[in-house]
N, C-alpha and C positions, 0 to 999 in steps of 0.2 A: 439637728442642724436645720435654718429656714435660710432659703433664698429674700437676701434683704431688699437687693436693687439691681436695679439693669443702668449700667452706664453707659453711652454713647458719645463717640467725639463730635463736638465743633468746632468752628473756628470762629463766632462770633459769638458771643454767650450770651449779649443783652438780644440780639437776633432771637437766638433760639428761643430762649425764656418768653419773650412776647410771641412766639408761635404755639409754643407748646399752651401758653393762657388763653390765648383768644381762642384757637380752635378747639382747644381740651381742655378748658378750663382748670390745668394745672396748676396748683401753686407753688412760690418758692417756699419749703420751708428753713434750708440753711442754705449760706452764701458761702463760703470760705476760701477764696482767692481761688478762683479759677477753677474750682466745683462746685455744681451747682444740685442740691438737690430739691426734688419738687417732688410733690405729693402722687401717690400711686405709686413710687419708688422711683421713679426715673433720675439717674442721676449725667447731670451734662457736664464733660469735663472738655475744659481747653485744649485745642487739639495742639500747642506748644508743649503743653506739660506730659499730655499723652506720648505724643516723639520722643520727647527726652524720657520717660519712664520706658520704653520700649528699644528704642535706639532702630526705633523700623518706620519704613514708611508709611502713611495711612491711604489705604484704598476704599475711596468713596464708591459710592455704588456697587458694592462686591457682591450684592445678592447672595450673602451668606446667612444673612437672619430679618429677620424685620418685630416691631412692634406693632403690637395686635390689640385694638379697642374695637368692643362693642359698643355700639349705638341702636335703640329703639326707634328715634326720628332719623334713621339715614341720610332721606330725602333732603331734611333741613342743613343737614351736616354737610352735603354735598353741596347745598346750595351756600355754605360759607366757603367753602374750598372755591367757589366761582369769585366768590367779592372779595377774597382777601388780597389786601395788600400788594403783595406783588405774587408773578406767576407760581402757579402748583404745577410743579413736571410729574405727570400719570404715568402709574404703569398700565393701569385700565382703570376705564371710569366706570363707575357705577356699571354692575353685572351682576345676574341671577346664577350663583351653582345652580346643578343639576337636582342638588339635595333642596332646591328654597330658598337657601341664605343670599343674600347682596350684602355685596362687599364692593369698597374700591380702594384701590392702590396704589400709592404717590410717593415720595421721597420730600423730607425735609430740605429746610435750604441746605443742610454737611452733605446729601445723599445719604441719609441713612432713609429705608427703604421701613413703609408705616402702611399696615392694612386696617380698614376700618370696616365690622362687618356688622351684621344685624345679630343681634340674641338669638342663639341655637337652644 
């Protein structure tokens, strides 16, 4: 058995898709009504179809998991998180663990909660 993908709700799909390319250079590689999946496995589904597949509510923000990319140029990557588009809501900017690593922590426009850290 291999873990294939990580799917995440949204509520705006052409939103997410141009977030996740510009900052993460993701691509789409299938579209199929209201799933999207892009490269690295991330798969973004509409957060109408998610409700109805579920019959529950969806809680943004739940700090229950997040998506974890490393980055070599940190520095630069945080300096797109300053000029993009519209606001990046942090959980903390740019910080040194104790062990070395810099990491910083922000949430997509759905709230789903993304750490970006340096190569351990």
């Amino acid at each position: 058995m291999k873990l294939r993908n990580v799917l995440i709700v949204v509520n705006d799909l052409e939103k997410s898709i141009a977030f996740y390319q510009e900052l993460f250079g993701l691509e789409v590689i299938l579209d199929q009504d209201g799933n999207v999946i892009m490269t690295e496995g991330l798969v973004l589904q509409d957060a109408k179809i998610w409700k109805k597949f579920l019959d529950r509510e969806i809680i943004p923000r739940n700090h229950s998991c997040e998506l974890y990319f490393e980055e070599q140029n940190i520095e630069e990557f945080v300096d797109k998180l300053e000029h993009y588009r519209e606001p990046i809501e942090y959980v903390n900017r740019l910080m040194t663990h104790s062990w070395g690593q810099q990491v910083v922590r922000f949430y997509d426009p759905d709230g789903n909660l993304i750490e970006v850290g340096t190569p351990m």
